[in-house]
C-alpha positions in Angstrom: 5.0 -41.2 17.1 2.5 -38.8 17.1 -0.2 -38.2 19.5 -3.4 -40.2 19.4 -5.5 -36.8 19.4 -3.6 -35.2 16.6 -3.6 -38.5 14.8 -7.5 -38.7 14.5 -8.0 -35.5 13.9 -5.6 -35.2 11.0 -7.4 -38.6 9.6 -10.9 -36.7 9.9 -9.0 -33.5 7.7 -7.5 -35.7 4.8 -10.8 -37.2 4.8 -12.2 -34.2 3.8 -9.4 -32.4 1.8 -9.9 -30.7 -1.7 -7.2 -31.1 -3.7 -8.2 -27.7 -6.0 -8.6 -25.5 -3.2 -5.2 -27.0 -1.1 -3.2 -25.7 -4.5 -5.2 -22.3 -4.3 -4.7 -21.7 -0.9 -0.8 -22.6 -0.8 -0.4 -20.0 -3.2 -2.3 -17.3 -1.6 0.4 -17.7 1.3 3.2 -17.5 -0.6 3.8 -21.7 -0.6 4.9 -21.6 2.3 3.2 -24.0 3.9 0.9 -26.8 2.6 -2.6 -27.7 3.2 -5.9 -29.9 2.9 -8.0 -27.5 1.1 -11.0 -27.4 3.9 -12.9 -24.1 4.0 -13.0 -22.5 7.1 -16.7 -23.2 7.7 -16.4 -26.8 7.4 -12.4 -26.9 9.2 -14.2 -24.8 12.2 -17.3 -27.1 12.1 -15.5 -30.0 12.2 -12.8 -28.7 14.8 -15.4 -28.0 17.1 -17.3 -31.5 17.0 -13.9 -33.2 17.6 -13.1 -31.0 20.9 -16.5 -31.4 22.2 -15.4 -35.2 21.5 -12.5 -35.5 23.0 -11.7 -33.7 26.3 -8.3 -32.6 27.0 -8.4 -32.6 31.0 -5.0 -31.0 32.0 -3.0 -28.0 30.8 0.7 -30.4 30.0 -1.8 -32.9 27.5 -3.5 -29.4 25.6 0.7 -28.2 24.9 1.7 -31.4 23.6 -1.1 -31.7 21.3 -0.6 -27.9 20.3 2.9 -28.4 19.5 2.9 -31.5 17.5 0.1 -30.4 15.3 2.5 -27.7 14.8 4.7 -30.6 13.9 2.3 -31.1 11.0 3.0 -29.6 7.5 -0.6 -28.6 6.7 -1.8 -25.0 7.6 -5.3 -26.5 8.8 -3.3 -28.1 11.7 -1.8 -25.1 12.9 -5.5 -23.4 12.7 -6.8 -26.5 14.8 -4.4 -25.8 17.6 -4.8 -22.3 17.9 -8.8 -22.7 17.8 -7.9 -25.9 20.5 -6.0 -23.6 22.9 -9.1 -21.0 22.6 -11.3 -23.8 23.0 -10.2 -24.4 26.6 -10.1 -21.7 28.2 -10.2 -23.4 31.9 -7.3 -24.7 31.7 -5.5 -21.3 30.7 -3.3 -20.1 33.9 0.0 -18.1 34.2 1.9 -21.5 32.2 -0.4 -20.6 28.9 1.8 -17.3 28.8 5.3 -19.5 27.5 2.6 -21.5 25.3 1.7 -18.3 23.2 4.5 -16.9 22.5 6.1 -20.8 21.7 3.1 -20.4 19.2 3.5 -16.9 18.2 7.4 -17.7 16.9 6.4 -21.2 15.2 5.5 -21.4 12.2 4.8 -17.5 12.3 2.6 -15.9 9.5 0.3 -13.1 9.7 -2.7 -15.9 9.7 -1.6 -17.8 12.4 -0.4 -15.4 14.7 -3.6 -12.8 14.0 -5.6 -15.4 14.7 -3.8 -16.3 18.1 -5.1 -12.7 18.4 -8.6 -13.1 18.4 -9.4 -16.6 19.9 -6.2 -16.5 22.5 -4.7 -13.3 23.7 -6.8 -10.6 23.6 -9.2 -13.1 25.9 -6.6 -14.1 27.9 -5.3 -10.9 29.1 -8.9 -9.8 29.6 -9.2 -13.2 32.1 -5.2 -12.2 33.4 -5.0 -8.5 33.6 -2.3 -8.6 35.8 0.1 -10.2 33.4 -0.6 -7.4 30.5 2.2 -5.2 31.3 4.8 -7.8 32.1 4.5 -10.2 29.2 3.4 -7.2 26.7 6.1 -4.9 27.6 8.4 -7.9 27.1 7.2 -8.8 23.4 7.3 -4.9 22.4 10.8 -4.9 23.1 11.4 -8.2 21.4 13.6 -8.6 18.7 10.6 -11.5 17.3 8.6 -9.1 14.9 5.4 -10.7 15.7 5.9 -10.7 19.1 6.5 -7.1 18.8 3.0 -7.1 16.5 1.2 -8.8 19.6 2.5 -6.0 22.2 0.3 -3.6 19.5 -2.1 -5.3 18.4 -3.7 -7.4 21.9 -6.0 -4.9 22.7 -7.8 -4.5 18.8 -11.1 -5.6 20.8 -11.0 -4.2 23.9 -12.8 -0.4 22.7 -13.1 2.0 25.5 -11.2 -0.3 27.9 -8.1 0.7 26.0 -5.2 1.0 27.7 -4.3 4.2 25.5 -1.0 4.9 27.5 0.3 1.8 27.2 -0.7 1.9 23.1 1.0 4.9 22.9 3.8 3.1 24.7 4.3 0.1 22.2 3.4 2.2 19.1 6.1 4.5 20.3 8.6 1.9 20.6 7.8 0.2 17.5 7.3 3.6 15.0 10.4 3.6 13.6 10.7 0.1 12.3 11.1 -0.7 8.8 9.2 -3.8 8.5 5.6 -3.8 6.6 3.9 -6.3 9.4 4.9 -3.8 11.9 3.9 -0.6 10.4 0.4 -2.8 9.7 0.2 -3.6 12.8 0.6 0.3 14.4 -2.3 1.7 11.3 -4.8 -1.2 12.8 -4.8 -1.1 16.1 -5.4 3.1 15.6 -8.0 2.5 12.8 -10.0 0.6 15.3 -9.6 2.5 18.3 -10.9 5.0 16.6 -14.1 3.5 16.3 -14.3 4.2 19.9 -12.2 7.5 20.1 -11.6 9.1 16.6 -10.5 12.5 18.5 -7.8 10.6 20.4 -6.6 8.6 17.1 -6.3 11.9 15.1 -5.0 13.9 18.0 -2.0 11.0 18.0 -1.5 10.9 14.8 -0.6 15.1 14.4 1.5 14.4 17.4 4.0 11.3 16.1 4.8 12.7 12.9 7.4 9.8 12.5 4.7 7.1 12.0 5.2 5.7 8.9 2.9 6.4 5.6 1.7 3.0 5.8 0.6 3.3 9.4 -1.1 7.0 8.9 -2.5 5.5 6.0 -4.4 2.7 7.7 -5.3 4.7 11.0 -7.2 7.3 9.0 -8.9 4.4 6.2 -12.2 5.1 7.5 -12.0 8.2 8.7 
């Protein structure tokens, strides 16, 4: 039986789902998953009325509402946790770490685990430094591929506190691989460092001549 929390909330979302646009956006992600059709302004609008309503108070409660939400086959759902775990950042402490990557190799997609990105990990090792290198250095060597994309891609907002060693590190590891979300992944994280140091982005480039086309291609878009 489901949780109470991930009941409700799921009640509020098929109370506001759109047929139309659930079809629409099921095919924009290969139907691979299903959904309610809610537009991100409205999901995001109504996922952040419902947290403010209903405190999660401990840090074993906020994982078992993340994973069965998981547990759910609409897309929204997985959204909704991953904006949940962002949400409360007090409760995030060394235990969050197992907690990412569980969500980072569930139901993995570029959506879901970019946008673990941006309201979970790039925060959280800004909160943890000290975990950075272990945990990173643990998904670059991964054989997970978006694990391995996390270990290049955690530091996308970070600018000129860059760790460019350990960038080089990763990107390094990872150069060689065949697979698209990887080769992605290496082109973005140099395309927006070098928003902060084009030099040092073009300088790497002429020095790893086995990056891939796809990678070169991306670093150097807006260049």
């Amino acid at each position: 039986m489901a949780h109470p929390y991930v009941k409700k909330i799921s009640n509020v979302f098929t109370a506001n789902k759109n047929a139309s646009k659930a079809k629409g956006a099921k095919a924009y992600m290969l139907n691979q998953f299903e959904f309610f059709g809610i537009a991100t302004p409205l999901r995001r609008t109504i996922s952040k009325d419902f947290y403010k309503s209903h405190p999660i108070k401990n840090h074993a409660e906020l994982s078992l509402i993340i994973k069965e939400c998981f547990a759910e086959p609409e897309r929204e759902m997985h959204y909704f946790a991953i904006e949940l775990l962002g949400y409360h950042k007090k409760l995030w402490s060394k235990q969050t770490i197992p907690l990412i990557e569980w969500i980072i190799t569930h139901n993995s997609w570029w959506d879901s685990v970019d946008s673990t990105n941006s309201h979970v990990i790039g925060k959280f090792f800004i909160q943890f430094t000290e975990y950075i290198k272990p945990t990173t250095s643990k998904w670059n060597r991964s054989s997970n591929i978006w694990l391995q994309r996390m270990s290049i891609l955690f530091q996308l907002m970070y600018k000129d506190k860059t760790d460019t060693e350990l960038l080089t590190k990763y990107i390094e590891h990872c150069q060689l691989e065949e697979e698209f979300f990887i080769r992605k992944a290496i082109g973005w994280a140099l395309r927006t460092y070098a928003y902060t140091d084009t030099k040092w982005v073009k300088g790497f480039i002429k020095t790893h001549p086995q990056l891939s086309n796809l990678s070169k291609r991306e670093a150097l878009k807006h260049q």
